[in-house]
N, C-alpha and C positions, 0 to 999 in steps of 0.2 A: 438285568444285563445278561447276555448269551454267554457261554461258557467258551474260553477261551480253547481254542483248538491247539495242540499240542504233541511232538513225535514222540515214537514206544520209549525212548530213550529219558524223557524227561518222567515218563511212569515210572519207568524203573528208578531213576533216580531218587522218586517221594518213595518209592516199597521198601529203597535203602533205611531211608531216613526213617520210614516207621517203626521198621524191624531194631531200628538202632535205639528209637527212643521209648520203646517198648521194654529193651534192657532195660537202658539206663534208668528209670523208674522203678524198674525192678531191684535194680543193685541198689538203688537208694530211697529205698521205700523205709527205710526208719526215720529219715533226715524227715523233719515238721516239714519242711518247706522245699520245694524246688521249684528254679526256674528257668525258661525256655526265653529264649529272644530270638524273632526270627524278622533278620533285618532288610530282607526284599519280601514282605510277605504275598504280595500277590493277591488272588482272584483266589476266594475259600473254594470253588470247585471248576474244573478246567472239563477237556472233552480230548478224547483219542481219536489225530487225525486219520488214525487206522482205520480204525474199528468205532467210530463216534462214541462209545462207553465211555463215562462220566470218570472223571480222574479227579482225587479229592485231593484239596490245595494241604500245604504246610500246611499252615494253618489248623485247621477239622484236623488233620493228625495229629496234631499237639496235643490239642482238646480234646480227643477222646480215649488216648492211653489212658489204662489203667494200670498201676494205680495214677493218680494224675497230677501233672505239673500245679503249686498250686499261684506262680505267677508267671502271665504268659504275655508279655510284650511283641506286638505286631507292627514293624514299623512301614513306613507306604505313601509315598507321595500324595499328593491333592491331587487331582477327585477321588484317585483310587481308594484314599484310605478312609475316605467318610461311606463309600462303597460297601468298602471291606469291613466296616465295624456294624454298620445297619447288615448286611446278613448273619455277621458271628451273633449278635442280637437276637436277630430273628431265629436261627436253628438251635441257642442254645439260649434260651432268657432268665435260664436260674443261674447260669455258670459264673461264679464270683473269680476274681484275678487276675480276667482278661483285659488289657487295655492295650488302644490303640495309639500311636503316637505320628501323627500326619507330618509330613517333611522329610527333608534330606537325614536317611539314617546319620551321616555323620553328624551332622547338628544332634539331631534327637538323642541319640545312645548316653551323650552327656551325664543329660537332664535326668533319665532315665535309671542309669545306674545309682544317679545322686539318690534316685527315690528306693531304691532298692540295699542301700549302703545297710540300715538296718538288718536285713537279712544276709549278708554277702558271704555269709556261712556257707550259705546253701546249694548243694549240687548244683552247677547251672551251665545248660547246652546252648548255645551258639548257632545257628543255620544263617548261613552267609551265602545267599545265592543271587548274585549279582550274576547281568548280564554279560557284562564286559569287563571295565573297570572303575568301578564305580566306588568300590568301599575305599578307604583312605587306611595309610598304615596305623596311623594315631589312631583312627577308630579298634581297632584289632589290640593294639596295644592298651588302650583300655577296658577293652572284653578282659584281655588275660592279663590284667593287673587288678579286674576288680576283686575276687576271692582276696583275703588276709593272708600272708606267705607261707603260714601254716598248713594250709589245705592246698589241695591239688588246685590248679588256675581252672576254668571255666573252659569246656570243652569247645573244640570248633571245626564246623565243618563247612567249606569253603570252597564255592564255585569258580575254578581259576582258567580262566578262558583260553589255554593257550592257541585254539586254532580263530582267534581275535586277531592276535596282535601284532603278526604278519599285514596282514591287510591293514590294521587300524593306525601303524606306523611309515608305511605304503613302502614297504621292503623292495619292493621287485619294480619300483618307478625312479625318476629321477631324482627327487630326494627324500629325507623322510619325514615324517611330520612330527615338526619339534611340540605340534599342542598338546597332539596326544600322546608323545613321548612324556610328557610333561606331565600325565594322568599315571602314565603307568610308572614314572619315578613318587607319587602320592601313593600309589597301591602298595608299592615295594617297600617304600621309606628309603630307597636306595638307589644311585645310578648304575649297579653293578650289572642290570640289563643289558644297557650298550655294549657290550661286547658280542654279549651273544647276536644281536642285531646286526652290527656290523659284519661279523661273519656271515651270518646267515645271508645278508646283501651280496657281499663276496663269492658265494659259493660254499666259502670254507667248511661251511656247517651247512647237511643236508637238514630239510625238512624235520625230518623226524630227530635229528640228532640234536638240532637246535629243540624241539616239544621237550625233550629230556631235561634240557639246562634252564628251560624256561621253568620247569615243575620244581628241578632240582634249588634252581634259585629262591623259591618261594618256599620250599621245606627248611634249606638253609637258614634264614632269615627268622622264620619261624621258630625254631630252634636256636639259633645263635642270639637272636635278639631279644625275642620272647621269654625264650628259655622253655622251651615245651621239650620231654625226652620222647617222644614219641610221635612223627609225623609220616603219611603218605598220601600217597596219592591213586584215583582208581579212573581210569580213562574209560570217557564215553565215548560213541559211537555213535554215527547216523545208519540207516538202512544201506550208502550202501558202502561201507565198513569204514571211510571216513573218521581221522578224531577231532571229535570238536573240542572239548573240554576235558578238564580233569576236576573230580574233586576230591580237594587235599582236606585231612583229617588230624588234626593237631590233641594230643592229649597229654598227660602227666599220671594218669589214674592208669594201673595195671590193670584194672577189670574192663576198662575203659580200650586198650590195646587191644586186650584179648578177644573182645568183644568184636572189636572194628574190624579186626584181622581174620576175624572166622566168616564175618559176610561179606568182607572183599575177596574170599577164595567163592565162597556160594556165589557172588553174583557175578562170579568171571563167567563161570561158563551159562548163568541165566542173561547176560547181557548178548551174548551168541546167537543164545537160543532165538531169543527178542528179535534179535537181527534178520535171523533168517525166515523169521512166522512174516514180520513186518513185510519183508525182501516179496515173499511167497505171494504176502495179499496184495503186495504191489505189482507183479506180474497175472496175478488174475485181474485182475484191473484194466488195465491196457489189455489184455485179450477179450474181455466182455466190451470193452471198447471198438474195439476191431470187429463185434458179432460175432466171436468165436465162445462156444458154449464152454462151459468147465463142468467136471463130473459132480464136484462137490465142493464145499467149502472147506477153506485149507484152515484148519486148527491148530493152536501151539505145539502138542504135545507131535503133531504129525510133521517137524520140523526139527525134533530136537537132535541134538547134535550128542556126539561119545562125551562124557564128562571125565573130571579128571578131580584127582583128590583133592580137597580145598588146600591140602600143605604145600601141594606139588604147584597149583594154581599160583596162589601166592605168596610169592617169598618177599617182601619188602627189604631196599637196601638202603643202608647208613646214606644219610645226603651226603652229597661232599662240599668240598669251598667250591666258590662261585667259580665258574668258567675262567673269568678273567685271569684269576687269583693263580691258578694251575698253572 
């Protein structure tokens, strides 16, 4: 199967998560055991709609940290995930602990953890990259209930759709769509959404003010309900500066904050940078289009933008109570 084509913004997003689980393996390389659950796993190797250069899925990133996770659950709808398990196969056929688990994550995580209870000691990261809104709250509340209360909960990082739910709730039409309203009160566990919605319909709440309370509600929650001390969030970008998405990062492990917090100040100003390489090759594009020659091919580093200290970068703030609540 061809490799799925995908924007700079989703590279960056897997360089996060490599860099991130690259620590965390590190900080818990005494622990006998660790495990990885990565519950939209996807296509093991993708393609840069940029630059067509090969983009390697979760997935191959889980599996090749060193030192290395030693149980890694891949979860993946039908056909994908009988796909996705004949090539982890194929590129790695000695690697024991991989398994794949076909169907609706929320169903699957179950069964999954049942199988894993024996271990539930053991350090274990979370990649929650749903499309839209697809994961359920019960699912998440399971992730972080499964560790014993003695240990930190089970880390999680978490694709939250906000530039979705405007459109998927039809904010800006005559009314709103109570189905998928209906999705995003399973995601939440909560109806505490509706307000920001309703504003947001109204006027009351600009675009961006409402992205806020949509993140801010999901950090909330996270915390309030989960009971995680440590949650944020880091907004992606399309080429042309557009945000689509956030992803929120829930933890209870101080090594685990610190960690987080030092490559969301690094990738603030590499997501820019991304932006403007992207932006660049996108305007030499359309001029070789047009038959206008270009002197040379525009390179990352011939893009890059004044950086800024990663403390300055980012400062993450305490969530607050829901919108509503205030």
């Amino acid at each position: 199967m061809a490799a799925k084509k995908w924007g700079w913004w989703t590279r960056h997003k897997l360089q996060i998560l490599q860099d991130y689980l690259t620590e965390f393996v590190k900080a818990s390389k005494r622990a006998d055991e660790r495990i990885y659950l990565d519950l939209f796993a996807g296509w093991p190797e993708n393609q840069s709609r940029e630059t067509n250069e090969l983009i390697l899925g979760s997935a191959r990133r889980a599996i090749e940290v060193e030192p290395p996770f030693t149980r890694i659950g891949l979860f993946e709808l039908e056909p994908k995930a009988r796909r996705l398990e004949q090539a982890i196969r194929q590129a790695y056929p000695n690697r024991s602990g991989v398994k794949v688990f076909p169907g609706d994550c929320n169903t699957t995580v179950p069964a999954a953890l049942h199988q894993l209870q024996p271990i539930s000691w053991a350090p274990t990261f979370a990649f929650v990259d749903q499309f839209d809104s697809e994961i359920k709250w019960s699912t998440l509340q399971q992730i972080a209930s499964f560790r014993p209360a003695k240990y930190t909960k089970a880390e999680m990082w978490i694709l939250f759709a906000t530039g979705m739910y405007p459109r998927g709730l039809n904010l800006h039409g005559e009314g709103m769509n109570a189905r998928y309203g209906d999705t995003i009160t399973e995601m939440l566990g909560s109806e505490e959404w509706i307000p920001i919605a309703q504003d947001t319909r109204t006027g009351d709440l600009s675009p961006a003010e409402a992205r806020d309370e949509w993140v801010n509600l999901f950090r909330w929650r996270l915390e309030n309900d989960l009971g995680y001390q440590h949650t944020y969030g880091f907004t992606m970008k399309n080429t042309g500066g557009q945000e689509i998405y956030d992803m929120v990062f829930a933890t209870d492990h101080r090594a685990g904050n610190k960690i987080m917090s030092h490559l969301y100040g690094k990738a603030a100003g590499e997501h820019e940078d991304m932006r403007r390489h992207a932006l660049a090759l996108r305007r030499d594009e359309r001029a070789r289009d047009k038959g206008i020659a270009t002197l040379f091919d525009v390179g990352p580093r011939m893009v890059t933008g004044s950086r800024i200290a990663n403390s300055r970068i980012y400062q993450p703030e305490p969530a607050r109570p829901p919108y509503g609540a205030r």
